[in-house]
Structures are given as C-alpha cells and as structure tokens.
VOLO-72336 format. One record per residue (C-alpha): residue number from 1; x, y, z. Coordinates in steps of 0.25 Angstrom, whole numbers, plus 5000, padded with zeros to 4 digits. Each point is the difference from the previous one (the first is absolute). Layout:
// residues N
  pos    c1    c2    c3
  NUM     X     Y     Z
...
***
This chain:
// residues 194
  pos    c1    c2    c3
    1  5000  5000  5000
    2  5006  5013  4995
    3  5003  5010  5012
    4  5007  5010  4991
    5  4994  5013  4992
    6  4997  4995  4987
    7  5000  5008  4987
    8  4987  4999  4991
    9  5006  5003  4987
   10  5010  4988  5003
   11  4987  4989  5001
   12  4994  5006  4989
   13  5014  4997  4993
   14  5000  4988  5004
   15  4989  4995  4993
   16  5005  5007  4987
   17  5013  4994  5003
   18  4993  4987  4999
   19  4991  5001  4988
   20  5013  5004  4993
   21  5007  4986  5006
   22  4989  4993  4997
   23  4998  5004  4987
   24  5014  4998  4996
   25  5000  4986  5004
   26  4987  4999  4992
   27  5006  5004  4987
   28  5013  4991  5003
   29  4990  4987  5003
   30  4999  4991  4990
   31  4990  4989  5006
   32  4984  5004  4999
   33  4998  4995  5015
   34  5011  5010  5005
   35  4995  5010  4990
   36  4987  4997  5006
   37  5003  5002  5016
   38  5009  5013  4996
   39  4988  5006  4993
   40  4989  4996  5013
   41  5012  5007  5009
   42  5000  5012  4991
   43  4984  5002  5000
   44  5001  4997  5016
   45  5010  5011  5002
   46  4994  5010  4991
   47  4986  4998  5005
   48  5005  5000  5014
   49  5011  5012  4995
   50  4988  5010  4996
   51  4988  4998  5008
   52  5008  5002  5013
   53  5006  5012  4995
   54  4987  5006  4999
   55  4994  4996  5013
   56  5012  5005  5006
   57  5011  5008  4995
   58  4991  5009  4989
   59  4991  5003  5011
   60  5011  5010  5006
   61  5003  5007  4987
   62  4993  5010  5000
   63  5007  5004  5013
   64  5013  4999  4994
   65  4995  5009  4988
   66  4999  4989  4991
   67  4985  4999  5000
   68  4998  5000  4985
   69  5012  4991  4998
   70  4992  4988  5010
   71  4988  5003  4989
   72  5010  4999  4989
   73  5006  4988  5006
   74  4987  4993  5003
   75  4995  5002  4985
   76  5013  4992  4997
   77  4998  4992  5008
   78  4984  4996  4994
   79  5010  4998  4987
   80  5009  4990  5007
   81  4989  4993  5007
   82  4993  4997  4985
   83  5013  4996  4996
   84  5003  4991  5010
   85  4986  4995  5000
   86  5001  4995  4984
   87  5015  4992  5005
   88  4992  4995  5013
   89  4991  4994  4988
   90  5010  4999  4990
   91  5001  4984  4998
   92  5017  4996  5002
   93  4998  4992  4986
   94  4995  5012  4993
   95  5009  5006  4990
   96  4997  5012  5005
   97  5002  4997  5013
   98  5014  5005  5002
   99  4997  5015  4994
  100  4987  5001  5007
  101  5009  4998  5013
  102  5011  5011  4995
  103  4988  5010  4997
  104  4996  4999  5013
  105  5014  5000  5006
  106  5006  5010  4991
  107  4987  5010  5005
  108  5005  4996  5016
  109  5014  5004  4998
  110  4997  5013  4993
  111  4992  5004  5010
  112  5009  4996  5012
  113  5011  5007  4993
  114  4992  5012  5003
  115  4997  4997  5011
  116  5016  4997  5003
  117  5004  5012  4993
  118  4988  5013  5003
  119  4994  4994  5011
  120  5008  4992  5009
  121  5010  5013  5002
  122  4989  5012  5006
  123  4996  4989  5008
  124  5013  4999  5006
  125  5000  5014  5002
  126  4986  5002  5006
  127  5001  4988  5007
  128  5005  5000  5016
  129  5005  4988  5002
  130  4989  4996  5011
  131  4991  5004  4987
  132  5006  4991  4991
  133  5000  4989  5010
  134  4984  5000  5001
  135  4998  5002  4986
  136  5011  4986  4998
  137  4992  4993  5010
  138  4987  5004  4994
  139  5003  4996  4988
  140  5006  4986  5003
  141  4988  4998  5011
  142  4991  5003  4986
  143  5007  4989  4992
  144  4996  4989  5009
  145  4984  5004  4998
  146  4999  5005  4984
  147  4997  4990  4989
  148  5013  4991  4995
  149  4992  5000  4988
  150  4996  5012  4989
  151  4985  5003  5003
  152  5000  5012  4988
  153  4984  5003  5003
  154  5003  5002  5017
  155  5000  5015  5004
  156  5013  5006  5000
  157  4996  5012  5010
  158  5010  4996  5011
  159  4990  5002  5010
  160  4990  4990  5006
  161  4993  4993  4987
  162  5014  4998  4996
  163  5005  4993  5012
  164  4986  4993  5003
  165  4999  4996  4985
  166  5014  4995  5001
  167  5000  4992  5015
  168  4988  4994  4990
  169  5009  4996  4988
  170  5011  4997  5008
  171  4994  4987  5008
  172  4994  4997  4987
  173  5013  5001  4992
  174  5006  4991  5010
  175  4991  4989  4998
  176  4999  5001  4985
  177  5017  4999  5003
  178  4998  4987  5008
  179  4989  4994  4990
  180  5008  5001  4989
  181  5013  4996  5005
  182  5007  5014  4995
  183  5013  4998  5002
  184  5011  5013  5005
  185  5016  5004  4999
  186  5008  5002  5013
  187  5003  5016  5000
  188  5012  5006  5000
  189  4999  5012  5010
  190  4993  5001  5012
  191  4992  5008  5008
  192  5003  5000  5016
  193  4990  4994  5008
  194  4991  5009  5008
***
C-alpha cells in the first residue's frame, strides 16, 4: 500500500506507457492467439484508461483552467471508445482485424501524447503535490469501478450517470470476460497499491 505522494500525471502515463507496450508486442506477435490476448488487453486498458479519466481527473479541469480542454478531451475520448468498441468486436480471424486494432490505437496514442505534452505540464504547475496526490488516488480508486469494456452509448458526463451507468457495465463486463473465457497479457508497468 503506497504511503508516498503520488503524481497524477505519472498514473495516467502509465497507462499510456502500456498501450504503447502493449501494442508493440502486438504488431511483433506472429500467432493469432497472442494476437488475440494482446488486443483483449488493449480494449481492457483503453476502456479502463478513458472512462476513469472522466470520473475523476477531467472533473478537476475546470479548476485548473483547463475546463474546455476536459470537454475537448471527452469528445475524443467518445471517438476512441467507438474505435475501441469496432476492435472489441472485430473477429482475430478477420483481415481487417489488425487495422481495426491500430485505428483505434493510433487514435489513444494521439490523444495521450496531448495529454503528455499540453496537459500533463500545467497540471504540474497548478497541482500542489497534496492535490496531485488526490487527484492519482481518485483516478486509480475510478479504475477498479469503470467498465473493462467500451460501452460507446453510456454517458460520458463524469458525474453520477456515468459512474452508476459504468458500476453497471462493469459487473457486467466481468461476467461476459469469465463467460467467454477472454484471455489478457501481464502489464508491464504498475501502479502502486492504495
């Protein structure tokens, strides 16, 4: 259980950090069965990734002067999700399988790169480190409650339908994860315990 102050833009690059590991060893695999448990682990942690941004992290925006930045963000984000949901339903024997996959990719890691680059620096600035703390442990409490699967149709307010809608889709995304036997790729980088 982490004691120490954690930095909010670091969990969020985490994740990023991740997909980009993640998809690397995708386009290196050569057998459709990894093929497969890389692309379930890149929907889970895109999925996971955006909606817990918006439950959490975008809801301080607007506090930071970045209030049309989060409405910005979350309209990419509606982009990403119906990318992530066509490779959630994208059969591995498809053709088209591997470039649905890098559309939707391709999409997370322009927009975390704006994050990385735009963002992530005035909330450096703006951010006490106390602040930046509660914001990282917001955000890592929101990823253990949002769906681990796209659900493109759900609000995307970051308020309450958005976190009752995805406590909903998430218990459900678990069982339709168990039913099917879906299979995931260890990560790479982790985020402390809390």
């Amino acid at each position: 259980m982490s004691t120490a102050l954690l930095d909010v833009t670091r969990e969020i690059k985490i994740d990023h950090d991740n997909v980009r590991d993640l998809f690397d060893r995708f386009k290196a695999a050569t057998d459709l069965k990894e093929k497969a448990i890389l692309a379930n682990t890149l929907v889970r942690e895109m999925a996971i990734h955006g909606d817990a941004e918006e439950i959490s992290v975008y809801n301080d925006y607007s506090v930071l002067g970045l209030g049309d930045t989060a409405a910005h963000n979350k309209e990419e984000h509606a982009e990403i999700k119906r990318l992530v949901y066509a490779a959630d339903t994208t059969s591995v024997d498809k053709p088209e399988f591997s470039s649905v996959i890098e559309r939707a990719v391709t999409t997370f890691l322009t927009h975390a790169k704006e994050e990385e680059d735009d963002q992530h620096p005035i909330m450096r600035q703006k951010l006490s480190p106390e602040d930046s703390d509660k914001l990282a442990r917001a955000f890592l409490k929101a990823r253990t409650k949002v769906p681990t699967r796209p659900h493109p149709a759900a609000p995307q307010t970051g308020d309450m339908a958005q976190k009752a809608a995805g406590m909903q889709a998430h218990l459900h995304d678990k069982v339709v994860e168990t039913v099917t036997g879906r299979d995931f790729a260890d990560l790479r980088f982790k985020h402390p315990q809390i």
